[in-house]
C-alpha positions as CSV (number, residue, x, y, z in Angstrom):
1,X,0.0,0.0,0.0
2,X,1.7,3.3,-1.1
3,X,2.7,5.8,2.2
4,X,3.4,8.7,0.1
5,X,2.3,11.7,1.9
6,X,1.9,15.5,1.6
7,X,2.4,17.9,4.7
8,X,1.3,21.1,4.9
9,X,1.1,24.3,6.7
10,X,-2.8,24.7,7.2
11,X,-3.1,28.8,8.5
12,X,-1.8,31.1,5.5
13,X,-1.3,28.0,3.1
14,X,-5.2,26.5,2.9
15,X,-6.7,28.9,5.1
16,X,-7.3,32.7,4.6
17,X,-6.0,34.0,8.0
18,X,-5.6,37.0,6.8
19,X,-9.1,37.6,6.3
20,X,-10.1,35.8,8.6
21,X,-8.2,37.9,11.7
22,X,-9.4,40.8,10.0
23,X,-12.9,39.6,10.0
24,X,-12.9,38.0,13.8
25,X,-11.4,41.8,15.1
26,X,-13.1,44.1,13.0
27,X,-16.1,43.8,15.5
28,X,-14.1,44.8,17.9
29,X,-11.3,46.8,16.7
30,X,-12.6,48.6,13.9
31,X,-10.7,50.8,11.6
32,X,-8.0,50.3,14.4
33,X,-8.3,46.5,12.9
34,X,-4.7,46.3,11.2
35,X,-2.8,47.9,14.0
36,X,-4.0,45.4,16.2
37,X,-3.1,42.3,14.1
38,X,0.4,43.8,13.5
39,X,1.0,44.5,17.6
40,X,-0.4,41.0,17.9
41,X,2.2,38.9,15.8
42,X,4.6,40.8,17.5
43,X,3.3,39.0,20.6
44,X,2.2,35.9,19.0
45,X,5.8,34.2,18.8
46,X,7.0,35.4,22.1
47,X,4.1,33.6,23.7
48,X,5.2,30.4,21.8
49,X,8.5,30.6,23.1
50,X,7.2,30.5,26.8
51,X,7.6,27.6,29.0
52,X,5.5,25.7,30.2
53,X,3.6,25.3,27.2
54,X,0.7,27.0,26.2
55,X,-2.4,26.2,24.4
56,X,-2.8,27.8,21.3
57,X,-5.8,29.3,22.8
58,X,-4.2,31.3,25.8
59,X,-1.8,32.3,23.3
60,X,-4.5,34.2,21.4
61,X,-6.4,35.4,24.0
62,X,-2.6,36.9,25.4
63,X,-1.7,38.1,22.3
64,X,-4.9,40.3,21.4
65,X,-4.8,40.9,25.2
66,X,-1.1,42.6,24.8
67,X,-1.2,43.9,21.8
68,X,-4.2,45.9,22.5
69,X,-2.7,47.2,25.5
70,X,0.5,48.1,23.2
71,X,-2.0,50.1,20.8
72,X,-4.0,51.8,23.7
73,X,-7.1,50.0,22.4
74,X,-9.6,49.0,25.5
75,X,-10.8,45.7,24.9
76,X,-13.0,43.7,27.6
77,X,-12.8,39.6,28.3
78,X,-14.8,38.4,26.4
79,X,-13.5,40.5,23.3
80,X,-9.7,39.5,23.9
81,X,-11.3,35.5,23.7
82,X,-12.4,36.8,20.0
83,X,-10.3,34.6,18.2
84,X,-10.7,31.5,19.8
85,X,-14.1,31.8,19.7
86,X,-14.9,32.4,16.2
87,X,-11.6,30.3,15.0
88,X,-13.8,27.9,12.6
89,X,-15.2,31.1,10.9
90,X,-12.0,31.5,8.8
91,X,-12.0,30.3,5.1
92,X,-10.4,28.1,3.0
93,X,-8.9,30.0,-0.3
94,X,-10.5,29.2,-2.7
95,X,-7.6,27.0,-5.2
96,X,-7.2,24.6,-2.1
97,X,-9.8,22.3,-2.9
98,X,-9.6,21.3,-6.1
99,X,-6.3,20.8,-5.2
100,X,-6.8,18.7,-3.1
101,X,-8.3,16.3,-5.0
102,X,-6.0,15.9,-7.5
103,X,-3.3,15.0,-5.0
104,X,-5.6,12.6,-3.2
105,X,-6.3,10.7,-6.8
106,X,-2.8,10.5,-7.3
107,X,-2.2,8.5,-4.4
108,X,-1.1,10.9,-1.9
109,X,-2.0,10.9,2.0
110,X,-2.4,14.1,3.1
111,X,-1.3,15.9,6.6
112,X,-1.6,19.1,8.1
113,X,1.0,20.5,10.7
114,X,-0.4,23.3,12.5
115,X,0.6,25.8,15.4
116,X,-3.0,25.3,16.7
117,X,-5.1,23.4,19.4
118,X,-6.8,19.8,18.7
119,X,-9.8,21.3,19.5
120,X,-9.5,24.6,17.9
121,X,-8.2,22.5,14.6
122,X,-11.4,20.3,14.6
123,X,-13.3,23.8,13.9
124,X,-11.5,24.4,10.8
125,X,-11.5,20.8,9.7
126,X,-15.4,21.1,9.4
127,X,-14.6,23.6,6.4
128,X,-12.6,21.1,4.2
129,X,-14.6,18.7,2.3
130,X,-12.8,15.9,3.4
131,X,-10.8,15.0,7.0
132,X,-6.7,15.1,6.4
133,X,-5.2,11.1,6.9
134,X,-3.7,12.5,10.0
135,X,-3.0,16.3,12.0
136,X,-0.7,17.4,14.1
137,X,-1.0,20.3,16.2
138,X,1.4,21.7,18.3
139,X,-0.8,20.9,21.6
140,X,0.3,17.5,20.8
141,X,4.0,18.1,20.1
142,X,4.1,20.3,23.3
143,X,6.1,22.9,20.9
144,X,5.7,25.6,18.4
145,X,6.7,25.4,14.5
146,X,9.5,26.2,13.4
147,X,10.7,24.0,16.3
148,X,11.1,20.7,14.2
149,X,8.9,18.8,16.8
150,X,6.0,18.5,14.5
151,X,8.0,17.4,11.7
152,X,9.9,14.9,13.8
153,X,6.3,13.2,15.5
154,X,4.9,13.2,11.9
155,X,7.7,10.9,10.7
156,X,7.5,8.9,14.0
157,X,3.9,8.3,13.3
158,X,3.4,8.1,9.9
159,X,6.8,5.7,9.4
160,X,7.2,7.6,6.1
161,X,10.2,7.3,3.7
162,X,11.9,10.8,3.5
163,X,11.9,10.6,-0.4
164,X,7.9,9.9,-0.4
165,X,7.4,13.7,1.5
166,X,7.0,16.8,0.5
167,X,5.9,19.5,2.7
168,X,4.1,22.5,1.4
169,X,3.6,26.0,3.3
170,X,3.6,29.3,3.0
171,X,5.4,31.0,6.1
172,X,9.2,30.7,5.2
173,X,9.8,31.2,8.9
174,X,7.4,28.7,10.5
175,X,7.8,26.0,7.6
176,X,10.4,26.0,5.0
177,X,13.3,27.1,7.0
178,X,13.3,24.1,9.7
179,X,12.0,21.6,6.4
180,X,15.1,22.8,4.7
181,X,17.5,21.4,7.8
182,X,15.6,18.7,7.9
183,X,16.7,17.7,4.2
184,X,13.1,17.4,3.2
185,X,11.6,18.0,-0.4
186,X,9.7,21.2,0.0
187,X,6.9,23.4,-1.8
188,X,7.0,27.0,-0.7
189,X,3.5,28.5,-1.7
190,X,4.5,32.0,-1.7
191,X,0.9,33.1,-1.5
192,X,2.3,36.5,0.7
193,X,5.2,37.3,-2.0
194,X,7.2,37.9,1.0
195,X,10.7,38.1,-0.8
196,X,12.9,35.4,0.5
197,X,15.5,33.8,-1.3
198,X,13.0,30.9,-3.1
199,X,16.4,28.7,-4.0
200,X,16.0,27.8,-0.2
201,X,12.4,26.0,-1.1
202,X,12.6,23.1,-3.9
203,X,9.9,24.6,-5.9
204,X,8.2,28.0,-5.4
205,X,4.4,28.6,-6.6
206,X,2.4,31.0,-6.0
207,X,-1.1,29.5,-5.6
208,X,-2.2,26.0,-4.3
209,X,-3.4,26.1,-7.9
210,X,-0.1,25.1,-9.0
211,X,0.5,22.6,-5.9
212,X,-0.9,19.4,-8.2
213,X,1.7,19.7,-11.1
214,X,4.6,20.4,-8.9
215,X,3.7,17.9,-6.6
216,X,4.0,15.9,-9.8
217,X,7.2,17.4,-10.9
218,X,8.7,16.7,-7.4
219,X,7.2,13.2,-6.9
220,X,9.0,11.0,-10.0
221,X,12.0,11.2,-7.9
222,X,10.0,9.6,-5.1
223,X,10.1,6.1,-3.7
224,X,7.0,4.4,-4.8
């Protein structure tokens, strides 16, 4: 039975986060939206790095909490828990999809690897068509990407051969940088066109339009 599998990023890769933090703090933020996203993913990685471990959760709860005090922004309880509770509402792009099941008819398992909470994931999963062969989120690797733990439990678990992976993600910093020392085949979707040196990813694309043919491109050199 083949065991080729695809990881990916899920937040910024399938899933609009942009729009959907914008659409989440707009309620409460307002035209002071931005400013608050910005302070917050100043916060966001700082709270990752914090030991003992958080839940994903507190971390966004803390973040909006801290970033709103940053931007002088008055925010009660129950509007700093914003996030969390309206996490599901965020969308899928639109080219993930299809995608999706063209990589799934060519024989390909697919994961996700996400900074997120089991619980918190199983709110987005209900906006895929179809549940991933296997998740894993960062409340069960007890760390936060790009820490390799995620990659590291993913291989333990799925007993994959490094030449039948490819990971695919957009954040350079959370993603391709730590799937680069880790010698793994790797599809940067640079949805963000943040700039960064794409000879550091295997392939770059632009849209997970494009994920099915360079998944294709990438996978005759894989052990099948």
């Amino acid at each position: 039975m083949s065991n080729k599998w695809i990881t990916f990023d899920c937040f910024g890769t399938l899933v609009d986060w942009h729009t959907g933090f914008a659409d989440i703090l707009r309620p409460v933020a307002g035209d002071r939206t931005a400013e608050l996203i910005r302070a917050y993913h100043e916060f966001e990685p700082l709270l990752e790095k914090e030991r003992p471990h958080r839940l994903y959760r507190d971390v966004l709860k803390e973040g909006v909490a801290r970033a709103a005090t940053k931007i002088g922004l008055p925010l009660s309880d129950a509007q700093k828990e914003s996030l969390p509770q309206r996490w599901g509402t965020q969308p899928v792009f639109a080219d993930v999809e299809p995608a999706l099941v063209e990589l799934r008819a060519a024989g390909w398992k697919l994961a996700v690897m996400t900074n997120c909470d089991v619980d918190l994931f199983a709110q987005t999963q209900r906006g895929f068509r179809r549940p991933f062969d296997l998740v894993v989120t960062a409340e069960q690797v007890k760390d936060y990407k790009p820490s390799p733990a995620h990659f590291r439990y993913f291989a333990r678990v799925s007993e994959v051969e490094m030449g039948d992976w490819i990971h695919a993600a957009c954040s350079w910093y959370h993603d391709i940088a730590p799937a680069r020392e880790l010698g793994l085949r790797r599809i940067w979707v640079d949805r963000d066109q943040t700039g960064e040196d794409p000879a550091s990813a295997t392939l770059r694309i632009e849209s997970a339009a494009e994920l099915p043919a360079a998944v294709e491109r990438l996978g005759r050199s894989a052990v099948l």
